[in-house]
HTML snippet that shows the backbone in 3Dmol.js (N, CA, C, O; Angstrom):
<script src="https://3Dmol.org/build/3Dmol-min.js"></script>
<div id="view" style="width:600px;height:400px;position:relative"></div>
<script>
const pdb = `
ATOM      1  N   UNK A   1      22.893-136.792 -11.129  1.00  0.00           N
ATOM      2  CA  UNK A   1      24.110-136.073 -10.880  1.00  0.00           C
ATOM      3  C   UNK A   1      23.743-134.644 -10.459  1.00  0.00           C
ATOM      4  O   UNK A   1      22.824-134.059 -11.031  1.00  0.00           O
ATOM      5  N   UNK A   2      24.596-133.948  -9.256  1.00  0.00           N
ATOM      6  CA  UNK A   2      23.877-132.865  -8.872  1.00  0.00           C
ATOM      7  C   UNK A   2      25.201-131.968  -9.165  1.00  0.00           C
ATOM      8  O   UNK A   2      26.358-132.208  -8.822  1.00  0.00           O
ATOM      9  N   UNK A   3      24.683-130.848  -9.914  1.00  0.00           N
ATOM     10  CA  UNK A   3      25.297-129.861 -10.476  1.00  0.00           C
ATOM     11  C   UNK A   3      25.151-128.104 -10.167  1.00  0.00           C
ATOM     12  O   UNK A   3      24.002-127.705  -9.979  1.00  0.00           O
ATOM     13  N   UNK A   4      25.764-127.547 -10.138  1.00  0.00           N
ATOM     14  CA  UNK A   4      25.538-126.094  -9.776  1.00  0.00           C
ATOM     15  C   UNK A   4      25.723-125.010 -11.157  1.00  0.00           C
ATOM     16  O   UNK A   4      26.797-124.940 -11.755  1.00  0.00           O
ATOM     17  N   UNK A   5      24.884-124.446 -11.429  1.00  0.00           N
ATOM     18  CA  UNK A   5      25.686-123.374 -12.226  1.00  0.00           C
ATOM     19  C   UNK A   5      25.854-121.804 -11.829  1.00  0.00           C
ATOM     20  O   UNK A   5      25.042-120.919 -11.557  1.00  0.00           O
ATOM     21  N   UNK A   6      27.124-121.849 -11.909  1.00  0.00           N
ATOM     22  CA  UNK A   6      27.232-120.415 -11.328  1.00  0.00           C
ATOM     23  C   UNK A   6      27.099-119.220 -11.949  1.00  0.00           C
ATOM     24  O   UNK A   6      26.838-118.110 -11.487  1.00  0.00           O
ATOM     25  N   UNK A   7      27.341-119.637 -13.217  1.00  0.00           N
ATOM     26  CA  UNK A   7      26.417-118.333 -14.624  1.00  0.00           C
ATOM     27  C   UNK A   7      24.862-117.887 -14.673  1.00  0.00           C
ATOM     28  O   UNK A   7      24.440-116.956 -15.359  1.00  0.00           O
ATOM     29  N   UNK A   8      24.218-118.568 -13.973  1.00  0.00           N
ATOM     30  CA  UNK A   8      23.317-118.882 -13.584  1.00  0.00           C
ATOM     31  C   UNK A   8      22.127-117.262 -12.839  1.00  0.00           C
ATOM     32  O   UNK A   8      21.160-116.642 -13.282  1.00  0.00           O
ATOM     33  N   UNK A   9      22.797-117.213 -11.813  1.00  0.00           N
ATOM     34  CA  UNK A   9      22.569-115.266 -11.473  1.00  0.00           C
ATOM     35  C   UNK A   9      22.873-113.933 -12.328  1.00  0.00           C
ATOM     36  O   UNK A   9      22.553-112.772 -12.075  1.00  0.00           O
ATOM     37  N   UNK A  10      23.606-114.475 -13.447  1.00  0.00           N
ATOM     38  CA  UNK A  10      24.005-113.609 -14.520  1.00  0.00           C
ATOM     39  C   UNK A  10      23.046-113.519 -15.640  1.00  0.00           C
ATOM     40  O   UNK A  10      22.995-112.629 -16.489  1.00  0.00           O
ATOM     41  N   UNK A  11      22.269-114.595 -15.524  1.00  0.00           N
ATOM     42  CA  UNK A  11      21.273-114.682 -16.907  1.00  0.00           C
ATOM     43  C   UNK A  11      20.208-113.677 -16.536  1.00  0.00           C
ATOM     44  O   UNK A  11      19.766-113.467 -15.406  1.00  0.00           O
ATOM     45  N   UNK A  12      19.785-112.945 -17.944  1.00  0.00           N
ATOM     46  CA  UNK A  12      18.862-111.941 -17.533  1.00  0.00           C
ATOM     47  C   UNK A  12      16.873-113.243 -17.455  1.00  0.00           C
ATOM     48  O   UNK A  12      16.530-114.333 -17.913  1.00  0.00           O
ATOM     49  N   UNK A  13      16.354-112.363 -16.768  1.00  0.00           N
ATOM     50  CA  UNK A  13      15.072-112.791 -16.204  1.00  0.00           C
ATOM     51  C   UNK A  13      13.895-111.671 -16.499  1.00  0.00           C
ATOM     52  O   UNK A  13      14.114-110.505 -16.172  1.00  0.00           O
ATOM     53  N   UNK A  14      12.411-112.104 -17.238  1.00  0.00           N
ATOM     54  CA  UNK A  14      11.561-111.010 -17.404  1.00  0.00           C
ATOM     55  C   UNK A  14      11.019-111.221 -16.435  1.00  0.00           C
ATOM     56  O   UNK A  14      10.663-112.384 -16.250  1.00  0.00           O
ATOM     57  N   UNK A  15      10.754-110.313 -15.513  1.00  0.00           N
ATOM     58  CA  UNK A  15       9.724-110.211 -14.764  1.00  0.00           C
ATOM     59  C   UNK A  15       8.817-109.084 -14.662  1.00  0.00           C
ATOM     60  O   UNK A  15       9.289-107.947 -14.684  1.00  0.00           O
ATOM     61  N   UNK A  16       7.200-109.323 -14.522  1.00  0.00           N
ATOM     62  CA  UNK A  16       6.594-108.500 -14.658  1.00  0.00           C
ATOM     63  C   UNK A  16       6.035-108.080 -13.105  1.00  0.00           C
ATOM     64  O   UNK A  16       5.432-108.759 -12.273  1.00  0.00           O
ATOM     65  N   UNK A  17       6.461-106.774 -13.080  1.00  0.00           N
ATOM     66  CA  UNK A  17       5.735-106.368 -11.694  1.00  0.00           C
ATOM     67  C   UNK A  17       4.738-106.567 -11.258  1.00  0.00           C
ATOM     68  O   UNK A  17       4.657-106.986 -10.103  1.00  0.00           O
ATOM     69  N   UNK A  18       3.851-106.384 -11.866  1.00  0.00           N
ATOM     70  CA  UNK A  18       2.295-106.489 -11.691  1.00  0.00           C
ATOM     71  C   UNK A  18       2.151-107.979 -10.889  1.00  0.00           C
ATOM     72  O   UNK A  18       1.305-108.060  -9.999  1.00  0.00           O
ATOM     73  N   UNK A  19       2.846-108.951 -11.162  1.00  0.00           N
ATOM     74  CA  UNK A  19       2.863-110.326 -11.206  1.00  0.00           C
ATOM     75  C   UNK A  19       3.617-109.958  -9.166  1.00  0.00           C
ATOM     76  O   UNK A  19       2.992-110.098  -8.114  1.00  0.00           O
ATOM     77  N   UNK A  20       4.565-109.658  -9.296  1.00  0.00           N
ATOM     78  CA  UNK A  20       5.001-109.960  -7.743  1.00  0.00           C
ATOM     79  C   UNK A  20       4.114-108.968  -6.454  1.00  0.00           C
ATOM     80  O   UNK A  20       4.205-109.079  -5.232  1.00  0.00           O
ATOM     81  N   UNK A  21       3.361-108.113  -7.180  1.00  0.00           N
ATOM     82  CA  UNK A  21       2.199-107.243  -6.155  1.00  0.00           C
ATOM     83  C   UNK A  21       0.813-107.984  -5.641  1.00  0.00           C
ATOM     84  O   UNK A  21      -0.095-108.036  -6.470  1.00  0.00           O
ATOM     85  N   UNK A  22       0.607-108.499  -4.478  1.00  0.00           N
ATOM     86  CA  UNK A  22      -1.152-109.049  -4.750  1.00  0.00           C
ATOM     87  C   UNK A  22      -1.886-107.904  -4.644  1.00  0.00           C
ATOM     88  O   UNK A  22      -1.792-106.785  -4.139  1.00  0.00           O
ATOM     89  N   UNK A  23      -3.040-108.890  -5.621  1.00  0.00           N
ATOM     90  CA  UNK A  23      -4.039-107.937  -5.735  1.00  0.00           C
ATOM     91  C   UNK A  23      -5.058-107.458  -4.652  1.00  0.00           C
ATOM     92  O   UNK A  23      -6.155-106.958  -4.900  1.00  0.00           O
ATOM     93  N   UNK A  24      -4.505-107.698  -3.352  1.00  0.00           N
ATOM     94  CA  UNK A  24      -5.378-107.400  -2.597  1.00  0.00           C
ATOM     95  C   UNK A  24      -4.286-106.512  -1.478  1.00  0.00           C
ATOM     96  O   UNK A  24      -4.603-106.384  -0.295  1.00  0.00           O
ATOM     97  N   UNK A  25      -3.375-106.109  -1.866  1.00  0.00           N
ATOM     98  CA  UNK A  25      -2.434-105.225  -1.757  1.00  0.00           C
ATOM     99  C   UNK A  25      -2.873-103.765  -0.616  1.00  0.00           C
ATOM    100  O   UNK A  25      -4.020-103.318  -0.625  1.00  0.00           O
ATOM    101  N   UNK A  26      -2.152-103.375  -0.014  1.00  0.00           N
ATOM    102  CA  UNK A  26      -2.981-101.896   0.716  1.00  0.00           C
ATOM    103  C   UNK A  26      -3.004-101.223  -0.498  1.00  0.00           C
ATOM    104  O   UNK A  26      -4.040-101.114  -1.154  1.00  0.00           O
ATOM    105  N   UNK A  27      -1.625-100.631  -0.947  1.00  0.00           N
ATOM    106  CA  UNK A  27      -1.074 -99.670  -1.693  1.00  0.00           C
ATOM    107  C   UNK A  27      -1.739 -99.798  -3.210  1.00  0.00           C
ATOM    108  O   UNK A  27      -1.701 -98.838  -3.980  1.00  0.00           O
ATOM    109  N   UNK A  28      -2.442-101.252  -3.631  1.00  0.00           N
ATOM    110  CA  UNK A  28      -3.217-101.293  -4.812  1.00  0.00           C
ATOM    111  C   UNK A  28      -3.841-100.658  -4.270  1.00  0.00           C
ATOM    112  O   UNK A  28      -3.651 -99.469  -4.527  1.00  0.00           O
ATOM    113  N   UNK A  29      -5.343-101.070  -2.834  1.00  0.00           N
ATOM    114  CA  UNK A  29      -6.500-100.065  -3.163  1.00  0.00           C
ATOM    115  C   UNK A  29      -6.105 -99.009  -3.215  1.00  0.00           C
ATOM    116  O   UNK A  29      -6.304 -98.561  -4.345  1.00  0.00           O
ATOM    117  N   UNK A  30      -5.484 -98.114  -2.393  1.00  0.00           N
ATOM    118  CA  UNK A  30      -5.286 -96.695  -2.378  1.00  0.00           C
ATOM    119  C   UNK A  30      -5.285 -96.378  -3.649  1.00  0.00           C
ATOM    120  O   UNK A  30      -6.322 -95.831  -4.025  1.00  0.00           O
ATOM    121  N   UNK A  31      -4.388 -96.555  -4.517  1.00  0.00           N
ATOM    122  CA  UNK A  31      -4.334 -96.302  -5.929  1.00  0.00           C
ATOM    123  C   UNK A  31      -5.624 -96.352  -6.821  1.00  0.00           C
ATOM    124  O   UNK A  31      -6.055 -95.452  -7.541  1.00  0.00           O
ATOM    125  N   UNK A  32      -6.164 -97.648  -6.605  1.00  0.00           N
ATOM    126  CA  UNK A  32      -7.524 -97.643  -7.446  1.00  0.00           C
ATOM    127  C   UNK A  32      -8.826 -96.618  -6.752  1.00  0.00           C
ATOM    128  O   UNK A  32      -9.816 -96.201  -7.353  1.00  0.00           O
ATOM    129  N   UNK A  33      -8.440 -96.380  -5.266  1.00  0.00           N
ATOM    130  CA  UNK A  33      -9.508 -95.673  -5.018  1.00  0.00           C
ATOM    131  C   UNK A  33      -9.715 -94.324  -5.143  1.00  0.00           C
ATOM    132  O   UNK A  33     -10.828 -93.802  -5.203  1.00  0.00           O
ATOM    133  N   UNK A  34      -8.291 -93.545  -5.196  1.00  0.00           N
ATOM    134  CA  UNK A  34      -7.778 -92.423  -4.464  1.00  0.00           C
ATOM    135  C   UNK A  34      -7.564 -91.864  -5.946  1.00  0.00           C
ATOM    136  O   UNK A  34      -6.799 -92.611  -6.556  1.00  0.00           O
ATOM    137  N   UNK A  35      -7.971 -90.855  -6.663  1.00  0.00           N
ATOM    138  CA  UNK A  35      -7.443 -90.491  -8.170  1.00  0.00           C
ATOM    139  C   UNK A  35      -6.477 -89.175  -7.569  1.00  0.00           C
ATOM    140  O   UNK A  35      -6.976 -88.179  -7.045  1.00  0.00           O
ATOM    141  N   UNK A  36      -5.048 -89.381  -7.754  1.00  0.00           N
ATOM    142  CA  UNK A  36      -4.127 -88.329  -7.570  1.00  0.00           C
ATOM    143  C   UNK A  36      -3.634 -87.347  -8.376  1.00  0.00           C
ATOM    144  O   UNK A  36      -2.607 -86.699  -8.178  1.00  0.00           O
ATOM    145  N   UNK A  37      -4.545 -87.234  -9.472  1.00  0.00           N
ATOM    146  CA  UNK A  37      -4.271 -86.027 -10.462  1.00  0.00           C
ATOM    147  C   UNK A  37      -4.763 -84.923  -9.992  1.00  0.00           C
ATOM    148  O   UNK A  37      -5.092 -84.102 -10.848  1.00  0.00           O
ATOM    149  N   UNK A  38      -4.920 -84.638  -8.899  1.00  0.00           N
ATOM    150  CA  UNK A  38      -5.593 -83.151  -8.343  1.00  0.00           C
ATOM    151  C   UNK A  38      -3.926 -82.435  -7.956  1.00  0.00           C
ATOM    152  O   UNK A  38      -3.718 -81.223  -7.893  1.00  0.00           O
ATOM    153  N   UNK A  39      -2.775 -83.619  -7.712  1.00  0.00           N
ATOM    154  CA  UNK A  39      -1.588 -82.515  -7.117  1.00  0.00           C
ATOM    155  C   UNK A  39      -0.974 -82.101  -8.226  1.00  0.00           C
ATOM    156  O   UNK A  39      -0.219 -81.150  -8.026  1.00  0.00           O
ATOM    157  N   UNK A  40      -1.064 -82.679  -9.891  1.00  0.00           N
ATOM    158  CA  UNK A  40      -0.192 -82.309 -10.223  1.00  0.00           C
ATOM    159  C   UNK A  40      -0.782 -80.598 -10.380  1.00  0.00           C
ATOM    160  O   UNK A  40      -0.020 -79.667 -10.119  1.00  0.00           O
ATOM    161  N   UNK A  41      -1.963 -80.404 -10.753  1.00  0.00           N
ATOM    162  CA  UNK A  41      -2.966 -79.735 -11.053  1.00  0.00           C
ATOM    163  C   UNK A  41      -2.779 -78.353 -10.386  1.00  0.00           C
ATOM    164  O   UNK A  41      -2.696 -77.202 -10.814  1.00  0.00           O
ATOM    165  N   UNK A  42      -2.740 -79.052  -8.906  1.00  0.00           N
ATOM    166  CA  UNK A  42      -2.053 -78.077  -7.931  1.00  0.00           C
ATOM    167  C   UNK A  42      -0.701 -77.274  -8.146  1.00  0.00           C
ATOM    168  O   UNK A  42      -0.519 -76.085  -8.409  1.00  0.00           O
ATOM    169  N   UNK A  43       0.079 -78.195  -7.970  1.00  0.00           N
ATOM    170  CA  UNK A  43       1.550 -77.970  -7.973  1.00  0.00           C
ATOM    171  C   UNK A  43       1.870 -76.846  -9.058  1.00  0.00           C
ATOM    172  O   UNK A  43       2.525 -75.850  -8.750  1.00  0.00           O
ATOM    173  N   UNK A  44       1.192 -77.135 -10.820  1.00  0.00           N
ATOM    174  CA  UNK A  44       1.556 -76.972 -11.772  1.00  0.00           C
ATOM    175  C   UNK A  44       2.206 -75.370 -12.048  1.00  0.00           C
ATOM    176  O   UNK A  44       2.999 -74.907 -12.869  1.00  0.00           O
ATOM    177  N   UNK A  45       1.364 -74.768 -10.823  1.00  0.00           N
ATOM    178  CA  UNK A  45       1.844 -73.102 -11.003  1.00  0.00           C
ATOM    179  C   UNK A  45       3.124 -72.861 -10.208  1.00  0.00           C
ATOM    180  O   UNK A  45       3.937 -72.021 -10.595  1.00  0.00           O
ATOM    181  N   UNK A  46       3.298 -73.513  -9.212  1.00  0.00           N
ATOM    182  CA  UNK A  46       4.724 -73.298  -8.803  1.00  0.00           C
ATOM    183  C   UNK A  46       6.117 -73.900  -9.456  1.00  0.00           C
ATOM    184  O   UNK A  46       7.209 -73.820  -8.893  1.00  0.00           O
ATOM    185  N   UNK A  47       5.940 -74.379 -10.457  1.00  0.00           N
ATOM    186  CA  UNK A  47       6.801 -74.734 -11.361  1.00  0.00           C
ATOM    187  C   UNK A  47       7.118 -73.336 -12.639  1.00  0.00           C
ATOM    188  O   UNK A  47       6.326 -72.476 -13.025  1.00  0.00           O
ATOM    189  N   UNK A  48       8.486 -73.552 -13.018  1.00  0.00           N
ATOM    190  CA  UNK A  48       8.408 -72.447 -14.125  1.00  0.00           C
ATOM    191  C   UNK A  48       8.596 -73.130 -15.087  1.00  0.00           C
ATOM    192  O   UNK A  48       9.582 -73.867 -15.103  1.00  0.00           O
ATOM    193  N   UNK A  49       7.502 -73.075 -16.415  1.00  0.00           N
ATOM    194  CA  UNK A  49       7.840 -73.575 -17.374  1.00  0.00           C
ATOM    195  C   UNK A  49       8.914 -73.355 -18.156  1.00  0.00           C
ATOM    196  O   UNK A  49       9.122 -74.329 -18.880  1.00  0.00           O
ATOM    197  N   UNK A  50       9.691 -72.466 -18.310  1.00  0.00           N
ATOM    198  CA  UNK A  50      10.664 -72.143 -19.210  1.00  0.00           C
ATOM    199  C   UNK A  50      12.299 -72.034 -18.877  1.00  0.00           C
ATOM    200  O   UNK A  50      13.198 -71.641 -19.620  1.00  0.00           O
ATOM    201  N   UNK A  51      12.381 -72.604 -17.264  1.00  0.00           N
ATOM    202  CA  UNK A  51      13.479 -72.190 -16.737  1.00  0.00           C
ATOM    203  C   UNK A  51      13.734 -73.329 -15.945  1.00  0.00           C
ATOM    204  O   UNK A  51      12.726 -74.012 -15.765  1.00  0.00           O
ATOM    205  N   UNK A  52      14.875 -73.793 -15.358  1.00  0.00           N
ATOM    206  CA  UNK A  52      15.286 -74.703 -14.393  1.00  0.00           C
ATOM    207  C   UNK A  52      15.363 -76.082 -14.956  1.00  0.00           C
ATOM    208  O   UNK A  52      15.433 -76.365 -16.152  1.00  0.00           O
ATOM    209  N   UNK A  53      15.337 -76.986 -13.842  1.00  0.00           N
ATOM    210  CA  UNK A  53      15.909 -78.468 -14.433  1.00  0.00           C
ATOM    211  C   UNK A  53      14.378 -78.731 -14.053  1.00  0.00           C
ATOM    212  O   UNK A  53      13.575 -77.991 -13.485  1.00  0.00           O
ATOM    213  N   UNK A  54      14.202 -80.374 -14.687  1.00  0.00           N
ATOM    214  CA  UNK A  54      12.880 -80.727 -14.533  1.00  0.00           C
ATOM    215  C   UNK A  54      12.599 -81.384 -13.178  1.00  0.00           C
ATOM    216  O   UNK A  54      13.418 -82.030 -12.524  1.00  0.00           O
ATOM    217  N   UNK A  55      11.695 -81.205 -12.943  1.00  0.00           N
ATOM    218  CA  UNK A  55      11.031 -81.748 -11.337  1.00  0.00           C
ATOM    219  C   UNK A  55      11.203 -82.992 -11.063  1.00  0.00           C
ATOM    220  O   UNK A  55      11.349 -83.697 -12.061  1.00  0.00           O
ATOM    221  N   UNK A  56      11.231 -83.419 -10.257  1.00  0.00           N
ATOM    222  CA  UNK A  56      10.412 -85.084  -9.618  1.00  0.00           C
ATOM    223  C   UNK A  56       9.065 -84.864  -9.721  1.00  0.00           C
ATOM    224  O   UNK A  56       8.785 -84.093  -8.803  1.00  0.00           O
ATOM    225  N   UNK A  57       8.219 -85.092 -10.260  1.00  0.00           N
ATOM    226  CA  UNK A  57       6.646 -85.705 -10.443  1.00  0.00           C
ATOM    227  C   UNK A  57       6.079 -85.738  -8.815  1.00  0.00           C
ATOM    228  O   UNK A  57       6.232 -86.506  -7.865  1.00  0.00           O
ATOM    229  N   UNK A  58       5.333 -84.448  -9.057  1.00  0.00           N
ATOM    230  CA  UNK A  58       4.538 -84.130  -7.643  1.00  0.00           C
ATOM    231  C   UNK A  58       3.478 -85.216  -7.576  1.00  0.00           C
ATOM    232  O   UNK A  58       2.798 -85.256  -6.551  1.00  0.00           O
ATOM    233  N   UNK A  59       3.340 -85.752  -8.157  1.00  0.00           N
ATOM    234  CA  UNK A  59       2.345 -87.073  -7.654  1.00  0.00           C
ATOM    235  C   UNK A  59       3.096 -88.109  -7.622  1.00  0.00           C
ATOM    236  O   UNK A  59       2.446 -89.011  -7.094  1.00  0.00           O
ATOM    237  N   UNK A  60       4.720 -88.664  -8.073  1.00  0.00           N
ATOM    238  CA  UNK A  60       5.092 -89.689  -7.222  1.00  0.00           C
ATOM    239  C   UNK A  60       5.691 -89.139  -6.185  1.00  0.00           C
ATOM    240  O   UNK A  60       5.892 -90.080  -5.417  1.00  0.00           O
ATOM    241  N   UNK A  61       6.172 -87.987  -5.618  1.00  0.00           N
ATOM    242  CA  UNK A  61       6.851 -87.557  -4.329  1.00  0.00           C
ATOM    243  C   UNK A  61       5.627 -87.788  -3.247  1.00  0.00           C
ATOM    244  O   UNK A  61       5.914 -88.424  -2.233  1.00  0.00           O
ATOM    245  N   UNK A  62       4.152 -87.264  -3.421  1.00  0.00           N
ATOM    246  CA  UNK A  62       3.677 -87.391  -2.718  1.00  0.00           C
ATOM    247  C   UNK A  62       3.512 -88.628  -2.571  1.00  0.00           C
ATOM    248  O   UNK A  62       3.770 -88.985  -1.421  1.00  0.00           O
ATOM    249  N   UNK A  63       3.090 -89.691  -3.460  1.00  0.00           N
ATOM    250  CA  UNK A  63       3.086 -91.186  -3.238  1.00  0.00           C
ATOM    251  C   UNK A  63       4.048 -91.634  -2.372  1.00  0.00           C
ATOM    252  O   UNK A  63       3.743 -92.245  -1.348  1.00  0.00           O
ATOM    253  N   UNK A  64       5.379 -91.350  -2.735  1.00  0.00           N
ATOM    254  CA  UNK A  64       6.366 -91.195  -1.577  1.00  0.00           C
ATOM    255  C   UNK A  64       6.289 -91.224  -0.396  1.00  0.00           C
ATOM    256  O   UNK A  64       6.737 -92.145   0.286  1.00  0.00           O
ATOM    257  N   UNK A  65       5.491 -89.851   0.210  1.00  0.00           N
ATOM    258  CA  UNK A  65       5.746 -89.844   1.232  1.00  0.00           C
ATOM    259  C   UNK A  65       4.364 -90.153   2.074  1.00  0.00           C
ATOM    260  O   UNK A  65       4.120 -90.134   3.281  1.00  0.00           O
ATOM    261  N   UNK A  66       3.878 -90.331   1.366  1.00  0.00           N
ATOM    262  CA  UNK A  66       2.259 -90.920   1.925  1.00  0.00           C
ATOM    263  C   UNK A  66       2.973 -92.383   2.467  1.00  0.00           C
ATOM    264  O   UNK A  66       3.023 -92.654   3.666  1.00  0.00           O
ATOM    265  N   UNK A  67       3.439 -93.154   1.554  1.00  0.00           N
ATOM    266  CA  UNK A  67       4.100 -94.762   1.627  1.00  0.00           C
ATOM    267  C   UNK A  67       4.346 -94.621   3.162  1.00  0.00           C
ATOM    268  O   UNK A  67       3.666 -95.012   4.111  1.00  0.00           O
ATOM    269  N   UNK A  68       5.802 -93.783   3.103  1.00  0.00           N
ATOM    270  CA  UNK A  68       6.540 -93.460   4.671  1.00  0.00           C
ATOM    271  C   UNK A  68       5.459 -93.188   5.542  1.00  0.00           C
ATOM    272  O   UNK A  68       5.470 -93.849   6.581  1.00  0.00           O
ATOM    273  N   UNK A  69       4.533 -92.394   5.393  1.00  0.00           N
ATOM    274  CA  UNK A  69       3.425 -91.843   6.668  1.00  0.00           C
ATOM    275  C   UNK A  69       2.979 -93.693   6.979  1.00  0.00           C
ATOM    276  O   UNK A  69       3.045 -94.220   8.090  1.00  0.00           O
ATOM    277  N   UNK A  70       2.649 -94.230   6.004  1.00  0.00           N
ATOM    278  CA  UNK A  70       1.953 -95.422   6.039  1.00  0.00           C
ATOM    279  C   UNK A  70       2.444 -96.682   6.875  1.00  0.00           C
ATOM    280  O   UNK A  70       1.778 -97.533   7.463  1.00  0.00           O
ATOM    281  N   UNK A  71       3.895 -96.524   6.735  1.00  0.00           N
ATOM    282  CA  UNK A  71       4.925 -97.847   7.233  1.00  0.00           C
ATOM    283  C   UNK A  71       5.813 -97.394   8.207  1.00  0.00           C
ATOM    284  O   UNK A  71       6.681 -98.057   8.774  1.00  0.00           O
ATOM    285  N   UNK A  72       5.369 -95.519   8.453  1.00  0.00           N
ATOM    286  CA  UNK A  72       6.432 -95.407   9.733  1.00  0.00           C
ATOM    287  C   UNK A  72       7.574 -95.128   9.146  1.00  0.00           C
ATOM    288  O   UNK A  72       8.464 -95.790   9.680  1.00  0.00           O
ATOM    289  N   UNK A  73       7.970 -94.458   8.298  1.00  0.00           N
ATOM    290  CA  UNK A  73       9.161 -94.476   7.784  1.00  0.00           C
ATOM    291  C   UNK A  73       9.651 -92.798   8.026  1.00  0.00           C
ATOM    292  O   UNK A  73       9.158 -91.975   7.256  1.00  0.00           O
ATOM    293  N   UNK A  74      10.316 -92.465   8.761  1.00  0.00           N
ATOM    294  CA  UNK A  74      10.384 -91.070   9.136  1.00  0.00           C
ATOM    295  C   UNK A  74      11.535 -90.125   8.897  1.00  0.00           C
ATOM    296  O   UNK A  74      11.536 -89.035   9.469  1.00  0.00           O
ATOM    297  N   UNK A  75      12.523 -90.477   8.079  1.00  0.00           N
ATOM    298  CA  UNK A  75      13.372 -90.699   7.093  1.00  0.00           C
ATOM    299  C   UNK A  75      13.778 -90.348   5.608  1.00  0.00           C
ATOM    300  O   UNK A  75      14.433 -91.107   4.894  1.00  0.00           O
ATOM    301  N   UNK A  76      13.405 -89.361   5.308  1.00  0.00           N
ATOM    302  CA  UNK A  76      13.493 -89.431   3.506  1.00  0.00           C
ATOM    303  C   UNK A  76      14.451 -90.475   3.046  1.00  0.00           C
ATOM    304  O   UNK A  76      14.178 -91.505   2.429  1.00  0.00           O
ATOM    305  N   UNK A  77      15.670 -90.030   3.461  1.00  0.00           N
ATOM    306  CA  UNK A  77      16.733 -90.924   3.428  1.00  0.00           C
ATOM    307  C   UNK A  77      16.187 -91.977   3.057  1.00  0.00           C
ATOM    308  O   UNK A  77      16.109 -92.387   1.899  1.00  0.00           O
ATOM    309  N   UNK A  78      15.488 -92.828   4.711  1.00  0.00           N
ATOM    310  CA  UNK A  78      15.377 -94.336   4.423  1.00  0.00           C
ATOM    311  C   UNK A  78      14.529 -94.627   3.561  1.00  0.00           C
ATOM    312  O   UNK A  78      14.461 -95.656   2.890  1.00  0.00           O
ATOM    313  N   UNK A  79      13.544 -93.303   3.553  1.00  0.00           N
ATOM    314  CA  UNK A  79      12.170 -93.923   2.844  1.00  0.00           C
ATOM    315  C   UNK A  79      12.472 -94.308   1.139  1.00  0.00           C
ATOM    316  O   UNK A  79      11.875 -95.056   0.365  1.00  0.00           O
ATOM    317  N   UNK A  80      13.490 -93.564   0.998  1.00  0.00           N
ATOM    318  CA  UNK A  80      14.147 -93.910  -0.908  1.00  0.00           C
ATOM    319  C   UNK A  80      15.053 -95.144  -0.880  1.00  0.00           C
ATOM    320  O   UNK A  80      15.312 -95.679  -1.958  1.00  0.00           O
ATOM    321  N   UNK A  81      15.502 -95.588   0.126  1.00  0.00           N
ATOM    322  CA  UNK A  81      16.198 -96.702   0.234  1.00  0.00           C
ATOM    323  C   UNK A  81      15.495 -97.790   0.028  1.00  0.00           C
ATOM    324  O   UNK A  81      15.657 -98.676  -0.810  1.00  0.00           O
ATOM    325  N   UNK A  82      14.221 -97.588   1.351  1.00  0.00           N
ATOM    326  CA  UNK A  82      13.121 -98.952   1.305  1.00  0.00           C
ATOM    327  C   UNK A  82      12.405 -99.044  -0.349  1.00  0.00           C
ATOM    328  O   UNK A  82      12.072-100.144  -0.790  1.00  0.00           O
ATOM    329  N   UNK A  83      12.236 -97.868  -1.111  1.00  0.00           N
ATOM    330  CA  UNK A  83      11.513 -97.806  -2.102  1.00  0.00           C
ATOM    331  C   UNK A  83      12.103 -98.993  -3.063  1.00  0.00           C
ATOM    332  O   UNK A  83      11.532 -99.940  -3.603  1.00  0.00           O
ATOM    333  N   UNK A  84      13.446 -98.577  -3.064  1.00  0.00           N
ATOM    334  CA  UNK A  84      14.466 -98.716  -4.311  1.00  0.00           C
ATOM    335  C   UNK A  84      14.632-100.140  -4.128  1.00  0.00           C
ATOM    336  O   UNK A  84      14.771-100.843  -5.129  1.00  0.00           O
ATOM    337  N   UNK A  85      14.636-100.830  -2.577  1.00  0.00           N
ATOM    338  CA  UNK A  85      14.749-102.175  -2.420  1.00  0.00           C
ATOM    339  C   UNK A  85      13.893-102.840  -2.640  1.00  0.00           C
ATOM    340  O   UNK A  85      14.025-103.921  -3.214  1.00  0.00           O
ATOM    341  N   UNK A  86      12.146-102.092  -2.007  1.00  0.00           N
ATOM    342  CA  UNK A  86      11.020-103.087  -1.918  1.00  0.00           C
ATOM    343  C   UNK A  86      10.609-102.818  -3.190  1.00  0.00           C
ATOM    344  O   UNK A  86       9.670-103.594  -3.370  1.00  0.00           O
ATOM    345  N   UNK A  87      10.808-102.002  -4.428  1.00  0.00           N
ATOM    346  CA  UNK A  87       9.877-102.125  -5.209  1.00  0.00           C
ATOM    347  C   UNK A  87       8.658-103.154  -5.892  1.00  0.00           C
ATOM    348  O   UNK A  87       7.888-102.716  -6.747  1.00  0.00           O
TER     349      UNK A  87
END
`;
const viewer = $3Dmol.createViewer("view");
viewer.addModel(pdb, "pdb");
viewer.setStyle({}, {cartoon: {color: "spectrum"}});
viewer.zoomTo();
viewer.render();
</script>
């Protein structure tokens, strides 16, 4: 008997990211090759510690926009769109 359930898209699902990325990925090597703790390092003095709202994380903005340099994405706009979809 062939049946449908339509509650079905409503049920929650674990999924682990790691699991839908291969490991032979561009954006893995970069990551494993490339150590990006030199921007926050950088950045850290143009920030004021005691004043303002908190930042976006100068090492995922640049990840950001490295991505876009990478795929052609020329766009901030789009490039947070594609992020938010392709994660």
């Amino acid at each position: 008997m062939f049946r449908t359930n339509p509650s079905r898209e409503f049920q929650p699902e674990t999924v682990n990211i790691e699991d839908l990325v291969p490991q032979d990925h561009l954006l893995r090597k970069i990551n494993e090759t490339i150590d990006f703790s030199f921007i926050a390092e950088k950045c850290r003095p143009l920030y004021c510690q005691d004043n303002g709202r908190p930042c976006i994380d100068p090492v995922m903005l640049f990840k950001m926009l490295l991505i876009g340099y990478l795929y052609g994405i020329r766009s901030e706009r789009r490039l947070i769109e594609e992020i938010r979809v392709n994660i």
